[in-house]
N, C-alpha and C positions, 0 to 999 in steps of 0.2 A: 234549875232546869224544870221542865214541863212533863210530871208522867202520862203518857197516854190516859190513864184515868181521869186525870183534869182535864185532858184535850176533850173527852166521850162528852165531860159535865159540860162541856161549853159547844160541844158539837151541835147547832139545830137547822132544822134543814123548815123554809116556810111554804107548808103544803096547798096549794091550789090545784087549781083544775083549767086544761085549754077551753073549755066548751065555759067556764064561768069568767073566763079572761077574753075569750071571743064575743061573749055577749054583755062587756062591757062592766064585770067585779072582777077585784082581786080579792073576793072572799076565802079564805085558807084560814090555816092558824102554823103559829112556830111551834113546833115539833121537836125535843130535846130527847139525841140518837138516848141519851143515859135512861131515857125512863122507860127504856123498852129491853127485855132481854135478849132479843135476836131477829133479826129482818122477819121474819113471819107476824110477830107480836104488832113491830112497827107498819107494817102492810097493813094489818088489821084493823091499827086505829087510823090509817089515810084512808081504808073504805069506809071507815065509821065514819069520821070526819065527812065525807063528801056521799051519804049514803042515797041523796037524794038524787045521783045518777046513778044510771042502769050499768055501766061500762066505761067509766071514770078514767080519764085519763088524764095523771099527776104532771103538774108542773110545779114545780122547785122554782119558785119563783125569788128566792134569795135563801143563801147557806151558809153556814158559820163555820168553819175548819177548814184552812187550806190544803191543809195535808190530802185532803180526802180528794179536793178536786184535783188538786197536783196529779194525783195516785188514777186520773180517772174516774174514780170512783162514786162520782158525785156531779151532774149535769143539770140543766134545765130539765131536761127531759128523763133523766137516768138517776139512775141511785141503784148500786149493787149490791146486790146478796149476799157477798162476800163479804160487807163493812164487817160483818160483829167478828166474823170466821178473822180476818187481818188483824181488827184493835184487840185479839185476844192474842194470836201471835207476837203483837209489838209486847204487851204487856209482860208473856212468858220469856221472852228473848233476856229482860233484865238491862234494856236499854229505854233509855227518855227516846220518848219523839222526835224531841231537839235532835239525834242524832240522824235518828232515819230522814228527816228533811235538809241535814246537812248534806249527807251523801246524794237524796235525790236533788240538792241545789247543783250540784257539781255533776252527777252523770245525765243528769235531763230525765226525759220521761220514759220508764219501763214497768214491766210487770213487776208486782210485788214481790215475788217468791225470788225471783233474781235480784230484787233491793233488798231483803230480809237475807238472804246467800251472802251477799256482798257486804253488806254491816257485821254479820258474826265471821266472817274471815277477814276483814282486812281493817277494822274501824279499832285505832291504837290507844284515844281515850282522847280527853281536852285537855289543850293546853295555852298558856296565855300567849307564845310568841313559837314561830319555826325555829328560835334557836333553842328554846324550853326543850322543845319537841325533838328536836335532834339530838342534842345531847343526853335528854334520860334516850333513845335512841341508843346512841354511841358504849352510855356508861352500862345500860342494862345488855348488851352484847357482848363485853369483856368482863370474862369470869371473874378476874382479880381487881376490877378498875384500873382506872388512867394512874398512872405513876404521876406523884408530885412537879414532877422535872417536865413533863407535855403540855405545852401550851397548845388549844387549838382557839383558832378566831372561828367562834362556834357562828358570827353571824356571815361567814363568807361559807362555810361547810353547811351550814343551814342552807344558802342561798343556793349551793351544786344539789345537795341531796334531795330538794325540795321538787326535783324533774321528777323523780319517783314516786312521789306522795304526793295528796293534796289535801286543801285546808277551807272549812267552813264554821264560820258563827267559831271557832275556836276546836271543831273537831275536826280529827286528822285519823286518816283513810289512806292505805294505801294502794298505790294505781294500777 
């Protein structure tokens, strides 16, 4: 799995300018989110970068991390303030990224705070198949375990219970 820390290392975003894309360069350079410690720092080297306007306006002309533009977060024209304030929340959370893009693959596009809400309440861990997954389900809900003598067809009970829950890249979420 991928920790958010590795996603930061590979995170770059390639900073231009419209006034240097309207008069015909794509002069910028790639920009890696990791070597900056907080949107201010990173602000600072896109005015450094481009100091030879008065009133610079950034264009993002190609970026490396989908999570980020999934989230928003990350446009032609946009890039939030919020990136470092979020990649430090996924990091304290104690979940891979891999997870948080599994849930945003399945619920579409929302704010953060209510995909980070919804990952620490209802995200049940990874598992190789829905019947994996329903039965540590089944077996971790009965105090004593299944008695020797219960057969279940865990992939027909997997198939009903699966209305409930759902499933990405192998992590399971409940609905």
């Amino acid at each position: 799995m991928t920790k958010l820390t590795n996603c930061l290392d590979t995170a770059s975003i390639y900073c231009g300018t419209y006034a240097k894309y309207n008069n015909g360069s794509l002069y910028g350079k790639w920009l890696n989110l990791s070597d900056y410690s907080d949107y201010d720092e990173l602000l600072t080297a896109m005015y450094d970068l481009h100091s030879d306007e008065s009133a610079p306006e950034f264009m993002f002309q190609d970026y490396e991390c989908p999570f980020l533009e999934k989230m928003g977060l990350l446009s032609e024209c946009h890039i939030s303030k919020d990136i470092y304030e979020i990649i430090e929340q996924i990091n304290d959370s104690g979940h891979d990224l891999e997870v948080y893009e599994a849930c945003l693959d399945n619920l579409g596009k929302m704010d953060f705070q209510s995909l980070h809400e919804y990952v620490n309440n209802y995200y049940y861990g990874e598992y190789s198949s829905d019947e994996d997954f329903v039965q540590e389900l089944y077996e971790n809900d009965i105090p004593f375990g299944l008695p020797n003598f219960v057969v279940i067809d865990w992939e027909a009970t997997a198939r009903n219970i699966m209305y409930d829950y759902f499933e990405s890249n192998g992590h399971y979420f409940g609905a």
